[in-house]
N, C-alpha and C positions, 0 to 999 in steps of 0.2 A: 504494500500500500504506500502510496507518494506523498509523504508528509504535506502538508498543505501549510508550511514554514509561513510565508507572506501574511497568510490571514488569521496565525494563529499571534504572530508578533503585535497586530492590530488588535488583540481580542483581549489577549493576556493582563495589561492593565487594568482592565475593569472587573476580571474575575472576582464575587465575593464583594461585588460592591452592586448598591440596588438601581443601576443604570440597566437598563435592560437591553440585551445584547439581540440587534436583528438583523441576520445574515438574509441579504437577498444574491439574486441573481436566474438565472434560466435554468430552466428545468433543468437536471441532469447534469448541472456544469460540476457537483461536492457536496453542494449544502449540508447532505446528510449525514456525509463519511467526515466531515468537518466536527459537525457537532461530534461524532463518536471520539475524535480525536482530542477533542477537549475533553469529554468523560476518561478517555485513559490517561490524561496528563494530570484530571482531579484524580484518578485512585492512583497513581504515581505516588503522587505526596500525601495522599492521605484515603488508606484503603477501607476505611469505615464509612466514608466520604454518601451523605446519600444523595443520591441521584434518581429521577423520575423523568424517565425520557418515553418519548409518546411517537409514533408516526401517524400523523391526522387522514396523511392522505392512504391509508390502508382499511381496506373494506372493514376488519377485524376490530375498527377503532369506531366506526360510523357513529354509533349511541354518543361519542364525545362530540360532535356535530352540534348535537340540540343544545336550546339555547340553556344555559345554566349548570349542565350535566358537570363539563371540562371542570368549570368554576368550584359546586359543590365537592368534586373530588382532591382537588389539588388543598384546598380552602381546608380540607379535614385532615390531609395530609402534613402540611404546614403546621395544624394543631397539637398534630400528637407527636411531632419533633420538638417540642417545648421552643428553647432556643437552641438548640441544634442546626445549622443551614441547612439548608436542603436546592440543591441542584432542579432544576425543571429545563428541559428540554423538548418544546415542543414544534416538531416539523411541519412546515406545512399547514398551518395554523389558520390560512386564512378564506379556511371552508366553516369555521364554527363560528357558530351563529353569536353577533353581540362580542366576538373576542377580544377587542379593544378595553370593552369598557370589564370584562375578566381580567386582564392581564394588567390592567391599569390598576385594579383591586390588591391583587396578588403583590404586587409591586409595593403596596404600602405595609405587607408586612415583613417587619426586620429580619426577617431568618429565610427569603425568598430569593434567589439568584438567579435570572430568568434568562432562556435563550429560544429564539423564536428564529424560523428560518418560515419565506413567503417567495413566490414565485413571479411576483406584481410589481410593480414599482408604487406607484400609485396608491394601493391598496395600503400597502405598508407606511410609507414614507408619510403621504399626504395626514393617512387617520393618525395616524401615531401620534407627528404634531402637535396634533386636538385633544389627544384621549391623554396622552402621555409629561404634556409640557414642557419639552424637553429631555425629560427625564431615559434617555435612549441614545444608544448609536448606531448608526447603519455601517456593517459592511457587505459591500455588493462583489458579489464572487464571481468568475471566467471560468471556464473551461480549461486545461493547464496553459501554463506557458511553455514555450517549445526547454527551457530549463526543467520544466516537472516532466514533460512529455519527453525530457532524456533518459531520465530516472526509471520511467515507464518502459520504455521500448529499447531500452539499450540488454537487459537481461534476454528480451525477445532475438535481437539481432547485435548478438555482442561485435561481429565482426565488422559495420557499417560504422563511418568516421563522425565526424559531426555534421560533412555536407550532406550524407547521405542519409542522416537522419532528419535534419532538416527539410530536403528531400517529401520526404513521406509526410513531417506536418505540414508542410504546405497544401499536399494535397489531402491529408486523413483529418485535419485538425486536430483539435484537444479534447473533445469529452471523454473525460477519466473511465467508460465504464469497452471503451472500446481496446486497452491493454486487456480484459479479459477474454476479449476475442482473438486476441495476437494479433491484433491489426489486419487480419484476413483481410481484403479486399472487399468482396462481395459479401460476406459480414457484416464489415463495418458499414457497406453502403445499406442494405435492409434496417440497419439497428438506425441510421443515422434519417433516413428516409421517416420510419417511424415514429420519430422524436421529430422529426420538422411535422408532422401531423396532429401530433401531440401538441406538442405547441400551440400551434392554429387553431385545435379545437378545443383546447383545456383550456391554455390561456386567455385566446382570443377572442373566440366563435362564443362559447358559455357567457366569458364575465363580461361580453361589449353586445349576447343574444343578436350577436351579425348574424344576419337571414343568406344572405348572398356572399355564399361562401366560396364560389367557383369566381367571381368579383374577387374577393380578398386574396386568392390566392397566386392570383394575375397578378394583383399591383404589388404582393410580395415577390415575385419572382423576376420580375420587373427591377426591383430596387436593387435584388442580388446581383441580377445580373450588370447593375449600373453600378455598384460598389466604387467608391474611390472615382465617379465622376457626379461631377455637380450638374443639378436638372431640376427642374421646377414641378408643383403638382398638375399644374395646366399639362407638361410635357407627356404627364402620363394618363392626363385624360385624353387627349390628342393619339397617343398610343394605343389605347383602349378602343378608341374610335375607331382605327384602321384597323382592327381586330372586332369589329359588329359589336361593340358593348359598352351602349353608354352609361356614364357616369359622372360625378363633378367634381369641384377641386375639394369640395369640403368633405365630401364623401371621403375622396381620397386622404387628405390629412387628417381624418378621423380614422381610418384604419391604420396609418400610417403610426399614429399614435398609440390606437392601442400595442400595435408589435413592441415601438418602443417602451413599454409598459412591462410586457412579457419578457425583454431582456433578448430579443428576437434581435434586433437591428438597435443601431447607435445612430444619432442625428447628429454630424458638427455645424457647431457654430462657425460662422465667416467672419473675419474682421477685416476694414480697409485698413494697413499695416499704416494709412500716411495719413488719413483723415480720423483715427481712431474709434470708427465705428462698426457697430455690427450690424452686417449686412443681411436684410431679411428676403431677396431676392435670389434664387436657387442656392442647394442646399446639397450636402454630402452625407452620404450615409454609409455605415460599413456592418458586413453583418460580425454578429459576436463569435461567431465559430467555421471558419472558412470549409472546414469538414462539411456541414450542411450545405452552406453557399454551391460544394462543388458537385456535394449529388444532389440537390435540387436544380441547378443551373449545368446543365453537361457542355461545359466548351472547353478548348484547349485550351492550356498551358502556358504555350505560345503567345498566344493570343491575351490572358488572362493575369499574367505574370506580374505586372506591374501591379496590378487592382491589389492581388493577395497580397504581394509584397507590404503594401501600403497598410494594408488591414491588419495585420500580424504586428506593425510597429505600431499603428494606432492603439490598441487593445495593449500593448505593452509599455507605454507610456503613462497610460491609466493605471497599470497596475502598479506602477512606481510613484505614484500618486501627483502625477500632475495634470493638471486642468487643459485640454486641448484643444482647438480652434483651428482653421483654415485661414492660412492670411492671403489678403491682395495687395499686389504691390504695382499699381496702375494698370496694366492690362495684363498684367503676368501675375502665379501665385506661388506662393510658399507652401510647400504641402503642409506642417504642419508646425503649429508656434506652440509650445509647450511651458508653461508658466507653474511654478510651486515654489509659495513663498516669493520673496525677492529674487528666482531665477528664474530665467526667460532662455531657453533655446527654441533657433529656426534650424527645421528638418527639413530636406530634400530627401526623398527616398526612389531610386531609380533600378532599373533592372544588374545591366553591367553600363558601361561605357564603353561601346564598343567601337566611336569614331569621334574624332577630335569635335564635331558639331555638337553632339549629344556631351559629351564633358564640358563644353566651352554652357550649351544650353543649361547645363544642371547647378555649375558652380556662380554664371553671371546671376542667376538669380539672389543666391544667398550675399555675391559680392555687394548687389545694388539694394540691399538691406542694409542702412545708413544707423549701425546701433553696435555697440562693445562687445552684447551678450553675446552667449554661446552659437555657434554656426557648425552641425552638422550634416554631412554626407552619406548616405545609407545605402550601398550596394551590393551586390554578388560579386564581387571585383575580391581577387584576394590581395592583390595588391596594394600595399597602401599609398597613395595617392593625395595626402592631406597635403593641403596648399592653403601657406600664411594662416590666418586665422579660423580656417574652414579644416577643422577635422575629417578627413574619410574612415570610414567604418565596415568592414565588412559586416553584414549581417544578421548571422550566426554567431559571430563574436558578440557584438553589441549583444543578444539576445541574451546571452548566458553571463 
């Protein structure tokens, strides 16, 4: 099993303290195998240690659904630990009825440690707020980073190097439950195919009651396949149209949303890097797990190479916890401006450099960025290539 280090360093300070811990993120990316991870680190250091851990979303749990049921049990349980702590760990949480104002309950007594994991964005984040007061932290979980996805696949294929493992997440992605399959090929595509249905109808279709679901699945498939290029909602009603199916722009940014809700797709912000504003006219979108993108979306490689490349640093910039955005810089763009804290890096992220146009095109841009901070280069190139203030990167390396 692949330590899930990243989310356990973010959690670890609040353990034992009544801040209530909620792990989101997309179906299937950990959530669950996280929490277990935190129960063997509490009976680590403390093997009397109690714990009450629940999976909501298993049939076998349904009765904890109604509204009060969850409440009364836990409520009785807390009682006959005196002051004792007690662990609770509830998965999936956010099918039981009124759990907000449960867990907002539970949280006022002293000997309660709560961890909720939710599959929403929305659901979570927005009620929490209200019910909670602050009283909570969010962390939003991925599917591994091609670093956890070493850890993973390299016992499978010990003799494959680091490109050749990279390789394979590019095109397999990261949901942790596909090392169980050994990465088979057509395995991982059934399992992964599944899970992108899953999605759409658990997360999406149910909590948004979309009627016109052969609709949502177009304009999802749509955005995959436009990943790493910027396009407006009108673009994809105008798509739709040449495909006999109308629809509007609002339609479409309400579906659009809800995906990003479900932890399905990421929307960046645009900023004009010279007039310092954010641009609300076309928009970039990356999905969260390239593995789905590439069996949902069947195209080459070739063809496709840049988009993923782009996606894979996006999603790992996030995990290092900085805040990301698309910059313009008059008629040309910065792929991606990365801000945490008082530091500011601009990223170009490209395939190789394979002719002096395409290196002069990749590095003029970060040149003609008129600012101190950091400037880097992100390519397949193993060669390093860094020039004056512009770091080059290979890929892989950066990744790990």
């Amino acid at each position: 099993m692949v330590k899930r280090e990243v989310y356990l360093r973010k959690i670890r300070p609040f353990i034992g303290t009544d801040v209530v811990k909620v792990i989101t993120g997309m179906r299937r990316s950990g959530k669950s195998v996280l929490l277990e991870q935190i129960q063997e680190e509490l009976k680590s250091s403390n093997p009397q240690a109690r714990i009450f851990a629940v999976n909501l979303d298993d049939d076998e749990n349904k009765h904890f659904l109604e509204k009060g049921v969850l409440y009364s049990c836990l409520n009785k349980l807390l009682s006959e630990a005196g002051n004792e702590m007690v662990y609770l760990f509830l998965d999936e949480i956010h099918d039981v009825e009124e759990w907000e104002t449960a867990v907002n309950s539970l949280r006022m007594r002293k000997n309660a440690d709560i961890y909720i994991t939710g599959s929403n964005s929305k659901l979570l984040s927005g009620e929490l707020s209200t019910y909670l007061t602050g009283r909570y932290v969010e962390i939003c979980m991925t599917p591994f980073s091609f670093a956890e996805f070493i850890e993973a696949a390299r016992p499978i294929f010990p003799e494959e190097d680091k490109t050749q493992l990279f390789n394979r997440y590019l095109m397999t992605g990261g949901v942790p439950f596909l090392a169980k399959l050994k990465y088979d090929q057509d395995a991982c595509r059934a399992y992964l195919q599944d899970l992108y249905g899953a999605i759409l109808l658990k997360d999406v279709v149910r909590r948004k009651q979309i009627r016109d679901v052969d609709l949502l699945d177009r304009i999802v498939r749509f955005v995959m396949a436009e990943c790493g290029h910027t396009f407006s909602a009108r673009r994809i009603v105008d798509f739709l149209k040449s495909e006999r199916r109308d629809t509007s722009v609002e339609t479409v940014l309400n579906y659009l949303s809800a995906c990003e809700e479900a932890f399905l797709i990421a929307r960046v912000p645009r900023q004009d890097l010279v007039g310092k504003r954010i641009l609300a006219v076309d928009e970039k979108f990356y999905v969260t797990d390239t593995g789905i993108r590439n069996t949902v979306v069947r195209g080459s490689l070739r063809r496709d190479v840049d988009q993923l490349l782009e996606n894979i640093v996006y999603f790992e910039f996030l995990r290092r916890g900085y805040e990301v955005s698309i910059g313009r810089l008059k008629e040309r763009e910065v792929d991606f401006v990365c801000d945490k804290g008082a530091e500011r890096l601009y990223v170009q992220v490209a395939f190789v450099l394979g002719s002096e146009e395409t290196r002069q095109r990749e590095y003029s841009v970060l040149e003609d960025v008129r600012s101190a901070d950091g400037k880097i280069l992100l390519t397949m190139d193993r060669l390093d290539m860094s020039d004056g203030t512009i770091r080059h990167i290979y890929i892989p390396d950066f990744l790990v």
